[in-house]
MARVEX-498908 format. One record per atom (N, C-alpha, C): x, y, z; residue number from 1; atom name. Coordinates in nm, 2 decimals, always signed. Layout:
N
SITE     c1     c2     c3 resi name
SITE      X      Y      Z  NUM   CA
...
This chain:
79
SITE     c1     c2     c3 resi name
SITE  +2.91  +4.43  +4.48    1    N
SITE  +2.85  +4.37  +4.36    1   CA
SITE  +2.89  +4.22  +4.37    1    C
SITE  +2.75  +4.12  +4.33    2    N
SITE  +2.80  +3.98  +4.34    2   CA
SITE  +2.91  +3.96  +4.22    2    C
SITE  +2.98  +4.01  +4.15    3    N
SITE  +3.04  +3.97  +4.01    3   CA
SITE  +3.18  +4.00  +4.11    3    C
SITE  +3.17  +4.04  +4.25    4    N
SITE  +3.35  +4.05  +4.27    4   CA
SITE  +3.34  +3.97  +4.38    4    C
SITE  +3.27  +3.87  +4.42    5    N
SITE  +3.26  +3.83  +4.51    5   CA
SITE  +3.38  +3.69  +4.51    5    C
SITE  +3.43  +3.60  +4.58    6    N
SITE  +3.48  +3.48  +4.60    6   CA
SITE  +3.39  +3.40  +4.56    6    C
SITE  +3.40  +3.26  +4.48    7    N
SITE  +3.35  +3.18  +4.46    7   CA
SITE  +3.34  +3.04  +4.53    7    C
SITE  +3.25  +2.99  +4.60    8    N
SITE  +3.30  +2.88  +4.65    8   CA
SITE  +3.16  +2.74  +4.63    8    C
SITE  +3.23  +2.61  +4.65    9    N
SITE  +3.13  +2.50  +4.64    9   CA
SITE  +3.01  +2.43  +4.74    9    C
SITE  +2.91  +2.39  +4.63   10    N
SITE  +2.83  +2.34  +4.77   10   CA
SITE  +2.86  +2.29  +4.92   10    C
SITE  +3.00  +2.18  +4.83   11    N
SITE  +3.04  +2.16  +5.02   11   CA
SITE  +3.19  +2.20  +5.06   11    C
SITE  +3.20  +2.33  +5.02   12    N
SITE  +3.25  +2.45  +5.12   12   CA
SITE  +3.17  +2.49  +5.13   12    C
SITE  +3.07  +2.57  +5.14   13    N
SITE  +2.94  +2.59  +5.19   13   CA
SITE  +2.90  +2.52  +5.32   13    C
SITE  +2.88  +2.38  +5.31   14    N
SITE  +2.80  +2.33  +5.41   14   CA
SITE  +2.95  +2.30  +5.51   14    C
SITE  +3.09  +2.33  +5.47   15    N
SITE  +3.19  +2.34  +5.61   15   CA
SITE  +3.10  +2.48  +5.69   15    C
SITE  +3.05  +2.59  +5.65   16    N
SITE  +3.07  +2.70  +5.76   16   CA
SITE  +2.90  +2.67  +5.81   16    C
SITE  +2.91  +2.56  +5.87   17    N
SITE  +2.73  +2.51  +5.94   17   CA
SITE  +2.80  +2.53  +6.09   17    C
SITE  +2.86  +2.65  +6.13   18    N
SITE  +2.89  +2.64  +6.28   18   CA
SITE  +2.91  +2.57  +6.36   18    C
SITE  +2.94  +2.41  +6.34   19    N
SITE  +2.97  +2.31  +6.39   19   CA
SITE  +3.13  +2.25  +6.30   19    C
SITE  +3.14  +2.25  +6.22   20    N
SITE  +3.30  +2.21  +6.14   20   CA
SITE  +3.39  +2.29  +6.10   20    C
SITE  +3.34  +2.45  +6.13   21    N
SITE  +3.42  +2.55  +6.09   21   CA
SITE  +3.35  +2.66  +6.18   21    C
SITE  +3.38  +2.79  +6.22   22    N
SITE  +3.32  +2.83  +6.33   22   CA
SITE  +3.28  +2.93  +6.26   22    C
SITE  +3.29  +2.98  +6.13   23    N
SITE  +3.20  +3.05  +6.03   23   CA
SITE  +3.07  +2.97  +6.01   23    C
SITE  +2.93  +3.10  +6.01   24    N
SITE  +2.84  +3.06  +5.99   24   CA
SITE  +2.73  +3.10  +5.86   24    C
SITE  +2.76  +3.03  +5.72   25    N
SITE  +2.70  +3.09  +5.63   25   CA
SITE  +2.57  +3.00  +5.59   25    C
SITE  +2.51  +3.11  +5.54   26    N
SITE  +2.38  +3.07  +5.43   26   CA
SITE  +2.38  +3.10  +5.31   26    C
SITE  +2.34  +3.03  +5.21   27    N
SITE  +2.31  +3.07  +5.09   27   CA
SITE  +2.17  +3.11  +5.00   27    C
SITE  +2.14  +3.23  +4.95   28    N
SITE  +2.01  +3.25  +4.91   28   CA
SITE  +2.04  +3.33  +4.77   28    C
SITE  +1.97  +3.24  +4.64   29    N
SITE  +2.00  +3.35  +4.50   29   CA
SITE  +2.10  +3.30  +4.46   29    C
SITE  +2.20  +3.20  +4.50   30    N
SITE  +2.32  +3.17  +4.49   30   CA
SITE  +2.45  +3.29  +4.53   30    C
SITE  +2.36  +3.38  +4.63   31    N
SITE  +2.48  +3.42  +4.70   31   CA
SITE  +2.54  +3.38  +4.86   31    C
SITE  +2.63  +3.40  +4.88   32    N
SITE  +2.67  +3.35  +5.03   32   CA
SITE  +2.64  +3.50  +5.13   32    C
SITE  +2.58  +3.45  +5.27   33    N
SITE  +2.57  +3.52  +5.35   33   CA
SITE  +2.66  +3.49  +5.50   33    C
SITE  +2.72  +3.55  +5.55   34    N
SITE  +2.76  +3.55  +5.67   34   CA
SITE  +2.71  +3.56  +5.79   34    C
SITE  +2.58  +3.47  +5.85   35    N
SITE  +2.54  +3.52  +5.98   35   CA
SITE  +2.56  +3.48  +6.08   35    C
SITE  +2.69  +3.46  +6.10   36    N
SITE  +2.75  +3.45  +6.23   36   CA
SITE  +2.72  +3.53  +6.37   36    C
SITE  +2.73  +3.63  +6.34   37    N
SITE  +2.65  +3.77  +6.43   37   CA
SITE  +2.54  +3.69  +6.48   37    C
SITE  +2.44  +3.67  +6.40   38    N
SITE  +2.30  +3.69  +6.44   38   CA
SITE  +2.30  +3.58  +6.57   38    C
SITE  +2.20  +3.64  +6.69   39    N
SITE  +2.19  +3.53  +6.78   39   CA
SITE  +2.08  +3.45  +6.71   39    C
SITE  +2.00  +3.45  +6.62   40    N
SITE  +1.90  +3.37  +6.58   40   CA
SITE  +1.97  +3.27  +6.52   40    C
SITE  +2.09  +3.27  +6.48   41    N
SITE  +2.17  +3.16  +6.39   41   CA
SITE  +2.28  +3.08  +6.48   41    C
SITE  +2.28  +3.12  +6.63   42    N
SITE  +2.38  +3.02  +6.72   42   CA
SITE  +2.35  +2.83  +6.70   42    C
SITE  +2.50  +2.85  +6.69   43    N
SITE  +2.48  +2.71  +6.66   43   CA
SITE  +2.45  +2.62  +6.54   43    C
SITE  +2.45  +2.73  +6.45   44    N
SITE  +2.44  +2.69  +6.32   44   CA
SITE  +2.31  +2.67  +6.25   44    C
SITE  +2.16  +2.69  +6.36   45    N
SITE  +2.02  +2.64  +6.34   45   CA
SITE  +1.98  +2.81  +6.39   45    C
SITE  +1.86  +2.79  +6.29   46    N
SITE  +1.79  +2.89  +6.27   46   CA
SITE  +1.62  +2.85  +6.26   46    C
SITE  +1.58  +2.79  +6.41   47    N
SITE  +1.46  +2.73  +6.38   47   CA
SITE  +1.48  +2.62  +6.35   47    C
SITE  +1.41  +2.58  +6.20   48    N
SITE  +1.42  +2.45  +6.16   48   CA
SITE  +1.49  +2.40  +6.03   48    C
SITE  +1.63  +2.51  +6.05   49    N
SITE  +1.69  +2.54  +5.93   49   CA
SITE  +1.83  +2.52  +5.96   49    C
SITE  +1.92  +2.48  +5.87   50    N
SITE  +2.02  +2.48  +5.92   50   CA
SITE  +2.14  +2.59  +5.83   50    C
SITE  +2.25  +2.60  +5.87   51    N
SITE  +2.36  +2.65  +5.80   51   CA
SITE  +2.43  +2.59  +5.71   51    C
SITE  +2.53  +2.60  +5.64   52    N
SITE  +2.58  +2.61  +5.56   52   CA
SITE  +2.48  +2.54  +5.45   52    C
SITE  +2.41  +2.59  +5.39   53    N
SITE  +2.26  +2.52  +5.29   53   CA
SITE  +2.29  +2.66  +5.21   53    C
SITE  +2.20  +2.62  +5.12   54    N
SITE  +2.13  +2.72  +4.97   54   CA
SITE  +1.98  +2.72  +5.04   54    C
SITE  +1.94  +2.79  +5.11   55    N
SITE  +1.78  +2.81  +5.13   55   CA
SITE  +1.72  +2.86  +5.05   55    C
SITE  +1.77  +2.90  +4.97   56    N
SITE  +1.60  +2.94  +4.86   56   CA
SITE  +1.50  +2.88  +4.84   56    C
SITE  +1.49  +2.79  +4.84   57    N
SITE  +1.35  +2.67  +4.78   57   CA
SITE  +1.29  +2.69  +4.97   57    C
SITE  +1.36  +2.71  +5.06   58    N
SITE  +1.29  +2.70  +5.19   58   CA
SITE  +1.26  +2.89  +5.22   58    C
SITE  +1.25  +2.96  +5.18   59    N
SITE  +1.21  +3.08  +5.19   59   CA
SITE  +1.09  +3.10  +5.15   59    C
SITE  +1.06  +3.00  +5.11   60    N
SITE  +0.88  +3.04  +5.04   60   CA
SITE  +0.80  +2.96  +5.15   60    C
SITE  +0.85  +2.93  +5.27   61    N
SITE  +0.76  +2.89  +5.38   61   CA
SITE  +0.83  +2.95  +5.49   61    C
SITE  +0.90  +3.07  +5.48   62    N
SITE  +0.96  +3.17  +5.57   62   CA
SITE  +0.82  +3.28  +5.66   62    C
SITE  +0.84  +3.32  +5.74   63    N
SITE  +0.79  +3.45  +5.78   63   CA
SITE  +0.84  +3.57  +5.71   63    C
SITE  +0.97  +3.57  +5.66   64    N
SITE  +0.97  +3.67  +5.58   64   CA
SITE  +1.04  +3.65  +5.48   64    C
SITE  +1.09  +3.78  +5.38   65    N
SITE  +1.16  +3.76  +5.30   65   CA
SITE  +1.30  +3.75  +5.26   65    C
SITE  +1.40  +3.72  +5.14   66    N
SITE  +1.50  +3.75  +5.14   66   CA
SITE  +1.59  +3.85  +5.18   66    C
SITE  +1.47  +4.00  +5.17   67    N
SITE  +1.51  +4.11  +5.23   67   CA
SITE  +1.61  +4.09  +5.41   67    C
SITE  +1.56  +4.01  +5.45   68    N
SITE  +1.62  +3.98  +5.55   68   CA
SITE  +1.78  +3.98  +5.57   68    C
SITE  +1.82  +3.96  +5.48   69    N
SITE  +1.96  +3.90  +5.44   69   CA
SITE  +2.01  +4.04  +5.38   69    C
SITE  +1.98  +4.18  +5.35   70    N
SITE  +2.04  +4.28  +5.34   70   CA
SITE  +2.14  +4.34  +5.49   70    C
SITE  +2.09  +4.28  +5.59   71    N
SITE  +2.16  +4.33  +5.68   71   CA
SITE  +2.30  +4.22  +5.75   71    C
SITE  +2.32  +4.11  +5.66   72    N
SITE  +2.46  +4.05  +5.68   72   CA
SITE  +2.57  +4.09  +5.57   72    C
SITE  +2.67  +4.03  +5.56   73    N
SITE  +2.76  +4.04  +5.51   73   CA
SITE  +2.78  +3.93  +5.40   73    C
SITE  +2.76  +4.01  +5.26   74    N
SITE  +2.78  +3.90  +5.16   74   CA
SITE  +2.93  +3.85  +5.13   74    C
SITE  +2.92  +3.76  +5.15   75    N
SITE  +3.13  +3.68  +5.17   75   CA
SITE  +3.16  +3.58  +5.06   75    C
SITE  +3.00  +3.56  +4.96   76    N
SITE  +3.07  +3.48  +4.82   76   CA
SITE  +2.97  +3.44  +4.73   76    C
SITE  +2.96  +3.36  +4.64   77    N
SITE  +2.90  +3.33  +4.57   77   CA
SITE  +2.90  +3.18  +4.52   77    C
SITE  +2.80  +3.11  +4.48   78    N
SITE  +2.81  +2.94  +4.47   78   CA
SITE  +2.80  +2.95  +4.35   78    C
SITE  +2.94  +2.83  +4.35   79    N
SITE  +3.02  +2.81  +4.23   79   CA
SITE  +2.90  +2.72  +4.12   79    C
């Protein structure tokens, strides 16, 4: 449940962009995602997108949906 999650700020956020911290998160809904794992996310870019961001306003020019983000690991929420 997002209500037990860790809370953290925009720019702790943009530390885990895989280049300043070797965690690699995204934010969508104002929750944090962990996709480190994913090889689509090496390096901290995803296409023409980057890491440690709030992408929601950029999902509505996605190929797909937020649904996508059920298969990482949710690691917090923006404060």
């Amino acid at each position: 449940m997002e209500t037990d999650l860790p809370e953290y700020t925009i720019a702790q956020l943009a530390l885990r962009n895989g280049q300043d911290k070797p965690q690699i998160w995204v934010a969508v809904d104002g929750v944090i995602y962990d996709v480190s794992e994913s090889r689509l996310w090496r390096n901290g870019q995803h296409y023409e997108h980057w890491a440690g961001q709030d992408l929601t306003s950029e999902l509505k020019d996605a190929p797909h949906s937020k649904s996508v983000f059920i298969r990482f690991k949710k690691v917090g929420k923006i404060r």
